[in-house]
C-alpha positions in Angstrom: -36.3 -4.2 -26.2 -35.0 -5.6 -22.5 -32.7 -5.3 -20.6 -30.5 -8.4 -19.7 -30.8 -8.9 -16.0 -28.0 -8.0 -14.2 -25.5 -10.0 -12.5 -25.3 -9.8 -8.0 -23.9 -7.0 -6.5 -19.9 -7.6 -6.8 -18.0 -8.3 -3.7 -15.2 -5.7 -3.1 -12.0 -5.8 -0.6 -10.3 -2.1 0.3 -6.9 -2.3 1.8 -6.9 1.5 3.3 -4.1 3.2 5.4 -5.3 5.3 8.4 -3.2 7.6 10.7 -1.1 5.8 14.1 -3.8 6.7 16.6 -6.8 7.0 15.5 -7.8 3.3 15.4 -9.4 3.9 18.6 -12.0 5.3 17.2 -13.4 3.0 14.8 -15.6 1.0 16.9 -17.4 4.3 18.2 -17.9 5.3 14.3 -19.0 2.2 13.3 -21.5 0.6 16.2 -21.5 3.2 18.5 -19.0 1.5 21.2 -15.7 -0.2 21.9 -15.7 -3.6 21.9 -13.9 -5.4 19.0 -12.2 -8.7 18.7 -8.6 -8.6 18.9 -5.7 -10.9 18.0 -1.8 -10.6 18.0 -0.3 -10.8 14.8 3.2 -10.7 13.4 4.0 -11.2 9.4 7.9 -11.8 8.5 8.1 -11.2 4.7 11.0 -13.4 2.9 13.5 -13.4 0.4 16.9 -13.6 -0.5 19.8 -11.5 0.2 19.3 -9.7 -3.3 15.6 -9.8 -2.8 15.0 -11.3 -6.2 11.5 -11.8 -5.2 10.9 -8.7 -4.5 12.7 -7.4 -8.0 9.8 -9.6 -9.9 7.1 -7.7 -7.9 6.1 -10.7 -5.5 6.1 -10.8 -2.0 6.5 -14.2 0.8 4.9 -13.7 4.1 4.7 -16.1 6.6 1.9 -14.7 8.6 0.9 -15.8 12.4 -2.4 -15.0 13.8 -3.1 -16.0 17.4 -1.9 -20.1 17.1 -2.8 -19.7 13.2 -0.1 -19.8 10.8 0.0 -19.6 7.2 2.5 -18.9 4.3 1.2 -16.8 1.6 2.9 -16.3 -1.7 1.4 -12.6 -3.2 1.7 -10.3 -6.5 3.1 -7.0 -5.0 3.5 -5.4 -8.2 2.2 -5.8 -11.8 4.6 -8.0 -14.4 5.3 -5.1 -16.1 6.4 -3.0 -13.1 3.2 -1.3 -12.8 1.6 -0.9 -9.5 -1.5 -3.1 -8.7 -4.5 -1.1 -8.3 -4.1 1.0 -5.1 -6.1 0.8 -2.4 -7.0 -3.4 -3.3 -5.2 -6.1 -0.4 -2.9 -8.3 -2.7 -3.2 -10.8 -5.0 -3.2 -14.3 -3.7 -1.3 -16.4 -6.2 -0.4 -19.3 -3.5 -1.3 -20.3 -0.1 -0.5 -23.1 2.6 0.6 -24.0 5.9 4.3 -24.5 5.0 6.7 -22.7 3.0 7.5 -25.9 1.0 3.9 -26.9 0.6 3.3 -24.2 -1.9 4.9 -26.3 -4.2 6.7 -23.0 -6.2 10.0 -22.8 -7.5 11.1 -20.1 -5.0 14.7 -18.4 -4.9 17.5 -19.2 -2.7 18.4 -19.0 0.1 15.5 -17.4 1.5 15.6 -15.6 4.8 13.4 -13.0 6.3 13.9 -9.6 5.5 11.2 -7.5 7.4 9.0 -7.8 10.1 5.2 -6.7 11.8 4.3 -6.5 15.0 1.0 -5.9 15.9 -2.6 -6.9 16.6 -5.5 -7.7 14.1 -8.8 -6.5 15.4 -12.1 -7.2 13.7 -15.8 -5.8 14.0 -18.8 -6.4 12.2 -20.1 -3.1 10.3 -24.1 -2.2 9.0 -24.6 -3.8 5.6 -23.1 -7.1 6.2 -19.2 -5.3 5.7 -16.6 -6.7 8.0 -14.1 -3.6 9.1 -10.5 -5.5 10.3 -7.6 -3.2 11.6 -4.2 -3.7 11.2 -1.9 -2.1 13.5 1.7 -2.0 14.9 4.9 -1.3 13.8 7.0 -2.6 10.5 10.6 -3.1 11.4 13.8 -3.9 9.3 16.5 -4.4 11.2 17.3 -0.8 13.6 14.6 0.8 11.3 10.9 1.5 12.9 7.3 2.7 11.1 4.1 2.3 12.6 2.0 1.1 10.5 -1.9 1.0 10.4 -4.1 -0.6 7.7 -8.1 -1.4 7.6 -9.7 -3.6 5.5 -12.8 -3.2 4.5 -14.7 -6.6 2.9 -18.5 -6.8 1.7 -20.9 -5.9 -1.3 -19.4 -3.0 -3.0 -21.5 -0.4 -2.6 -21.7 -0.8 1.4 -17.9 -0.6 1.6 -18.0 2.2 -0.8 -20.0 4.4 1.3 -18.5 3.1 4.9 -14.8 4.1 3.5 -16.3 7.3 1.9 -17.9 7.8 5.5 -15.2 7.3 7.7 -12.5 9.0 5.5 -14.5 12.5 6.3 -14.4 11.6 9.8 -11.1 10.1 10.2 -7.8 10.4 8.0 -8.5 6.8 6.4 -6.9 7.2 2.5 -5.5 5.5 -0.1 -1.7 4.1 0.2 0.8 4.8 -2.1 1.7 1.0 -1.7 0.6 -1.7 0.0 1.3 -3.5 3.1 3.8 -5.8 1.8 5.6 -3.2 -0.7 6.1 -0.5 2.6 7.9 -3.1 4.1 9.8 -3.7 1.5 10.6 -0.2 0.8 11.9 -0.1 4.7 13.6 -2.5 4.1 16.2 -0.5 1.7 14.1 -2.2 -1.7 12.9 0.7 -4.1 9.2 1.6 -4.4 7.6 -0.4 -7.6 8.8 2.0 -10.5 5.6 4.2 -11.6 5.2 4.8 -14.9 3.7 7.9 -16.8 3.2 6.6 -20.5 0.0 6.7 -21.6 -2.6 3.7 -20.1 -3.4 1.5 -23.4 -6.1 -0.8 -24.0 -5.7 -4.9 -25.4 -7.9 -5.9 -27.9 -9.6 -8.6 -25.4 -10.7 -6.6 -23.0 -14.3 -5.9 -23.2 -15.5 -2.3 -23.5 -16.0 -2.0 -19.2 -13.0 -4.0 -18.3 -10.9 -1.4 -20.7 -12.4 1.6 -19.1 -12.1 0.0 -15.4 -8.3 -0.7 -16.6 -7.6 3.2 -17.5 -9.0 4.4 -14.2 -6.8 1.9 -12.4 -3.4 3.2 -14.1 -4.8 7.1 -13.8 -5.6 7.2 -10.4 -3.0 5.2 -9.6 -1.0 8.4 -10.9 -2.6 10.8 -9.7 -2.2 9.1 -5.6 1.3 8.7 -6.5 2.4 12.5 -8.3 0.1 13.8 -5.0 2.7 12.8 -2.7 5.1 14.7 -4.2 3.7 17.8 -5.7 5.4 20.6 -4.0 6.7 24.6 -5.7 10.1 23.1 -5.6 9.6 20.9 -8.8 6.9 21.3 -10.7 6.7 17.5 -12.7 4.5 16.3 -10.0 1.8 18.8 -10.6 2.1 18.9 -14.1 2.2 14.9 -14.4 -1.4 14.9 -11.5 -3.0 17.3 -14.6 -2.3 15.1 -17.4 -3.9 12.5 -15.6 -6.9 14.2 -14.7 -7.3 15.5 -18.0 -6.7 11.7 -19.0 -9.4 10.3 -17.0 -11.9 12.6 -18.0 -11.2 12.4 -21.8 -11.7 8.4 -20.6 -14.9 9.0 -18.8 -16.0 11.0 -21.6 -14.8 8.4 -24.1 -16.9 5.4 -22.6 -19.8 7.6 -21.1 -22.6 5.6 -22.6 -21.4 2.6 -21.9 -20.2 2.9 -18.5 -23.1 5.7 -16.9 -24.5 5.2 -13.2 -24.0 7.5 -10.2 -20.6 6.4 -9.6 -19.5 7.4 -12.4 -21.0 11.0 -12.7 -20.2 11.8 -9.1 -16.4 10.8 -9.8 -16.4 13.3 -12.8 -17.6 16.2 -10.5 -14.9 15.3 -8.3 -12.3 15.4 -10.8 -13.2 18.3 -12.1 -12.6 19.7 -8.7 -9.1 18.6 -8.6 -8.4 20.4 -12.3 -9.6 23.7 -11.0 -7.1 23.4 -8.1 -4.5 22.1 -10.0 -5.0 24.7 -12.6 -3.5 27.6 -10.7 -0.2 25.7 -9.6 -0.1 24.2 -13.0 -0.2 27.6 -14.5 2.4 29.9 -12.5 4.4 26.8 -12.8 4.5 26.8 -16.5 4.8 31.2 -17.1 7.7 31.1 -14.3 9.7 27.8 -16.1 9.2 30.1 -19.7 8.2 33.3 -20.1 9.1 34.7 -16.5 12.4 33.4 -16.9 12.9 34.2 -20.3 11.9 38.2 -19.5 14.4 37.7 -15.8 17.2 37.1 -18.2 16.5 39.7 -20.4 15.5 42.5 -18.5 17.7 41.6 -15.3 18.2 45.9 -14.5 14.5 46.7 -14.5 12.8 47.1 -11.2 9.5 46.6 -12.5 10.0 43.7 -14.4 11.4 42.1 -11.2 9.0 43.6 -8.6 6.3 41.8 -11.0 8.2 38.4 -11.0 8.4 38.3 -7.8 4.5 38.9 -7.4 4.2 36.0 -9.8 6.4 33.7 -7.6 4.0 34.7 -4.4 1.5 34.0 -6.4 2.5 30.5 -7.6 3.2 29.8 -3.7 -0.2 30.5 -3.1 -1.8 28.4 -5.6 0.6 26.0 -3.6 -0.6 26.4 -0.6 -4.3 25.8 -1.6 -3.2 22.7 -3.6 -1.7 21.5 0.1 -4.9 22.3 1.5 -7.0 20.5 -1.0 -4.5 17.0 -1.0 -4.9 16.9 2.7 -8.3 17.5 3.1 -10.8 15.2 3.5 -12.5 16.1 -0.2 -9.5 14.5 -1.9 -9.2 11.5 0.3 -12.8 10.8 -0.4 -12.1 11.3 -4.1 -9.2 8.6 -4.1 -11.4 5.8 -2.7 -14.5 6.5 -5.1 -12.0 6.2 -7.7 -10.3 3.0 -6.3 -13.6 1.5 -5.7 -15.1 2.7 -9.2 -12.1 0.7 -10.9 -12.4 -2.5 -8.8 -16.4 -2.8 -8.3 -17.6 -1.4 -11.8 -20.3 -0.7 -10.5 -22.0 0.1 -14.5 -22.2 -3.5 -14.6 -24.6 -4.2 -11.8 -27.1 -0.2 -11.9 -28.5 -1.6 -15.0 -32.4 -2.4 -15.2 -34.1 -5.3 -16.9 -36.8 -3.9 -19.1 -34.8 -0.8 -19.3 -34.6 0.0 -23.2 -31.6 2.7 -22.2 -30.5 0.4 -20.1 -30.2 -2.6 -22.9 -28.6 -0.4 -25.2 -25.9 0.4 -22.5 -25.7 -3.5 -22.4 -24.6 -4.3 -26.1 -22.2 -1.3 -26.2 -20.3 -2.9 -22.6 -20.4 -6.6 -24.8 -19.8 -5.3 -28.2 -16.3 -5.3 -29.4 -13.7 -2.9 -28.3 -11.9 -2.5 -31.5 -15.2 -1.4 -32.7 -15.8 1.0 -29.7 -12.8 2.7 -30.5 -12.6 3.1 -34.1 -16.4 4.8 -33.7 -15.3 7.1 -31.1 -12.0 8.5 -32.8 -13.9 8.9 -35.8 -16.5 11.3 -34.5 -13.5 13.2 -32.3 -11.6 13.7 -36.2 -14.8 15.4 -37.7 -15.7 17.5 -35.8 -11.9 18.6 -36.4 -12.1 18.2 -39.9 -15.0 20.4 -40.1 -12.4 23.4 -40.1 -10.9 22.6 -43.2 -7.5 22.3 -44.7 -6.6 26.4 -44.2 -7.0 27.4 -40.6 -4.3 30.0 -40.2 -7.0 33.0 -40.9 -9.6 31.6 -38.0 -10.0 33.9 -34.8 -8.0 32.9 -31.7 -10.7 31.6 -29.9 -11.4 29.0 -32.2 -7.7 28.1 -32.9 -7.8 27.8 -28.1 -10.8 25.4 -29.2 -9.4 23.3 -31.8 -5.9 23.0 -29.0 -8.9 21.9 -26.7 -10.7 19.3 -29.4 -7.1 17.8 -30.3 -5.8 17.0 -27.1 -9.0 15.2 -26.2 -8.7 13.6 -29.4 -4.8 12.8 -28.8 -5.7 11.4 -25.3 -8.2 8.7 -26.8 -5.9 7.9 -29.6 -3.1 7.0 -27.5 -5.7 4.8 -25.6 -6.4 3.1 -28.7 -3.4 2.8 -30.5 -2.8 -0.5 -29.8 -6.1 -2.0 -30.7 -4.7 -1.3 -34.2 -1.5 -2.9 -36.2 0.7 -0.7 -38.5 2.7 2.3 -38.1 0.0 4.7 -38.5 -1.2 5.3 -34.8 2.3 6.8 -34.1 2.2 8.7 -37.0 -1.1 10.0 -36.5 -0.4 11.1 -32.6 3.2 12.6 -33.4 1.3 14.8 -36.0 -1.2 16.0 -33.7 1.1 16.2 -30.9 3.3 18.8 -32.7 -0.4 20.8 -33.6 -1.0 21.1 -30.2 2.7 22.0 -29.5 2.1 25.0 -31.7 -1.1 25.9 -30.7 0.4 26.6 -27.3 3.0 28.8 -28.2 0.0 30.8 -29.5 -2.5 30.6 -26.6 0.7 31.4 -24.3 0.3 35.1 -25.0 -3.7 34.7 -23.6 -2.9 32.5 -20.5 0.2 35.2 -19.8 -2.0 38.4 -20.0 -4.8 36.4 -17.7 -2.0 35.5 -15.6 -0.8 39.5 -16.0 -4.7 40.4 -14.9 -4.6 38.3 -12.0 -1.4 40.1 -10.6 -2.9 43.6 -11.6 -0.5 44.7 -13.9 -2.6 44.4 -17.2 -2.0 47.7 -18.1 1.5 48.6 -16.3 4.7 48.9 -17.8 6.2 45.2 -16.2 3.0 43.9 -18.2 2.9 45.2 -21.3 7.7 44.2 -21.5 5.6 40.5 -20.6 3.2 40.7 -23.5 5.1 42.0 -25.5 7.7 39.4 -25.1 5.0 36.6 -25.4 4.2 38.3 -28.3 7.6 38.2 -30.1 7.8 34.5 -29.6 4.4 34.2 -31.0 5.0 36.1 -34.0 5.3 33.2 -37.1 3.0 31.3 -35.0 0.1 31.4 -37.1 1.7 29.9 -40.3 3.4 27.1 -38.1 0.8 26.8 -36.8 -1.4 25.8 -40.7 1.5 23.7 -41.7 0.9 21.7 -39.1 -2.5 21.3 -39.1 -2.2 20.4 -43.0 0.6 17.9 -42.5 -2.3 16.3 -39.4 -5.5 16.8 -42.1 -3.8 14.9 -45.3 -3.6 12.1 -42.8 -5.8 8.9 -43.2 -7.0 7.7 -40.1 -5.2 5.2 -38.4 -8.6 3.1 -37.2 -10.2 2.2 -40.8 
């Protein structure tokens, strides 16, 4: 068997944000000297007093360029209030060298709302990849931001490796918007509402466009919770691990369909990010439950609150080498590989022809998603099934295994769910989501005496009130636990 040839290497456009500054030393970076091209430019986004433009995620900027001017008409946010894929200039939905001219039914009245100020300097990079630098300063009204984007333009994986390049050598990331939505958002206009529901698939996407799709939404989330992840609320964290986990169920999910370099080398980075997320994640969750639970009810005992307080140094700490790992240029690295990996798909273009591997990966990226899906759940529910209908009796390592096997297996379903009609999706994930619920109430009482290891109090009297009190709220947890698990394994499968 052959392999169908594959198509050109796909074109790929980053819209990255780099620190006020450091501009200056792209040129050196890039060709060894500093001569660029540069020209004054000043964009005046429009809309009306209510910015109803804005409100249906689009943005109208009437952009000058030396003596150039142009009106451009672009998708700032996705119709269903979803951001666009991070790190990717705009969509283009109209263009022309008059506001009337792109022949739209606009709002009214329109008037401008925010304003750049700056230069546009370009300079031809190795590889045939065009570098352009956007820098100045946004204003709305009294309020000031300097602002500094680059654009990188080319064949994908040449921009790919100059952004992963210059991000360890300058602090050149991923926004958390684009140009035209930080404007807005200095202009007093909320930040495109992010959403954490579960990414789902369409029955018409093929089998890479669905996988490019989830890594769009995930890392999208994962850029966004980043921002905010901080000890004094701990949703962000906890929101960046459900991603993670997430995407890798999803790179696990479409493996053979989707494997080339990029894609391995993005799982190795994620998997980075978990273990640093882990600790936060963690102390987050014993300090929200069991440590306060045990503060309430033994407020008078000096051990029990010397070994809190431990715990609470100790959740700073994991903090503090979250911090170090979100600013560092590991994680910026790891946000454009997963920008570009979304945007480029870069599975479509690695194949071979007369590659039998390679043709095999070929059908499954053209065969039908529904398909795809309904294959992959299945083998994810035997190997659950395998445990039979009683599992109340089975050790606790395999009952922390099955918790393990079910969330993967919830993650994919809720990916799938709406490739299939009926009822029976939701049924099928509420049922497993309570399993999993109950499962860890059980595996509390492990991750607490880890957590009691760590401090060095495995054996002290503060550690054995905190075991003991994880142990009381586990009691009954066993035959919870089997109900549920027969109520989930009496269940037909949603997918046949």
């Amino acid at each position: 068997m052959s392999g169908a040839e594959p198509p050109p290497p796909r074109p790929l456009a980053l819209e990255l944000a780099l620190r006020p500054g450091e501009a200056r030393r792209l040129p050196y970076l890039l060709a060894g000297n500093g001569q660029w091209r540069a020209t004054p430019l000043r964009l005046t986004w429009h809309d009306t007093p209510d910015y109803d433009l804005a409100a249906d995620g689009l943005a109208l900027v009437e952009a000058h360029r030396g003596r150039e001017r142009v009106w451009r008409l672009e998708r700032m946010a996705a119709k269903d209030g979803a951001q666009e894929l991070p790190g990717t200039p705009c969509p283009v939905l109209a263009e022309a060298a008059e506001a009337v001219a792109l022949n739209l039914p606009l709002p009214a009245p329109l008037g401008p709302a925010v304003g750049f100020e700056g230069r546009a300097r370009v300079l031809a990079a190795p590889e045939a990849v065009t570098v352009t630098v956007i820098s100045g300063m946004l204003r709305a009204g009294v309020l000031t931001r300097p602002c500094c984007r680059v654009v990188l333009g080319g064949p994908a994986e040449a921009v790919t490796a100059l952004a992963d390049r210059l991000a360890g050598r300058l602090h050149l990331y991923v926004p958390a918007a684009s140009l035209a939505a930080e404007a807005m958002t200095l202009a007093g206009r909320p930040a495109p509402r992010h959403r954490h529901a579960p990414p789902a698939l369409a029955a018409d996407h093929p089998v890479g466009e669905a996988f490019a799709h989830l890594v769009a939404r995930l890392t999208g989330t994962i850029l966004h919770e980043a921002l905010r992840a901080g000890p004094a609320a701990s949703e962000p964290v906890h929101q960046m691990r459900v991603a993670v986990r997430r995407l890798r169920s999803a790179v696990a999910l479409f493996g053979k369909a989707t494997h080339c370099p990029e894609v391995t080398a993005g799982k190795a980075a994620l998997q980075s990010l978990a273990k640093v997320l882990g600790p936060a994640r963690d102390w987050d969750v014993f300090a929200a439950g069991t440590g306060r639970a045990v503060a309430a009810n033994f407020a008078e005992d000096d051990a029990v609150r010397h070994l809190l307080n431990a715990a609470e140094r100790r959740r700073l700490k994991g903090y503090t080498a979250l911090h170090r790992y979100l600013a560092s240029a590991q994680f910026r690295r790891l946000g454009i590989a997963l920008v570009a990996l979304a945007a480029a798909r870069p599975w479509e273009t690695t194949r071979h022809a007369g590659d039998e591997a390679a043709a095999r990966q070929a059908e499954r990226l053209t065969g039908s998603l529904v398909d795809f899906a309904a294959r992959a759940l299945g083998r994810r529910l035997r190997s659950l099934h395998t445990l039979g209908s009683d599992i109340e009796a089975l050790p606790t390592e395999a009952l922390h295994g099955l918790r393990l096997h079910g969330k993967r297996l919830r993650y994919v379903a809720e990916f799938c769910a709406p490739l299939f009609p009926g009822h029976g999706a939701r049924r099928f994930i509420r049922r497993l989501t309570t399993l999993q619920e109950r499962l860890g109430h059980l595996n509390d009482g492990a991750v607490a005496a880890e957590l009691m290891a760590e401090l060095g109090a495995g054996r002290s009297h503060a550690g054995g009130v905190v075991r003991g009190f994880v142990a009381a709220q586990a009691a009954g947890a066993r035959a919870q636990i089997g109900q549920a698990w027969r109520r989930f394994h009496r269940l037909d499968p949603f997918w046949s």
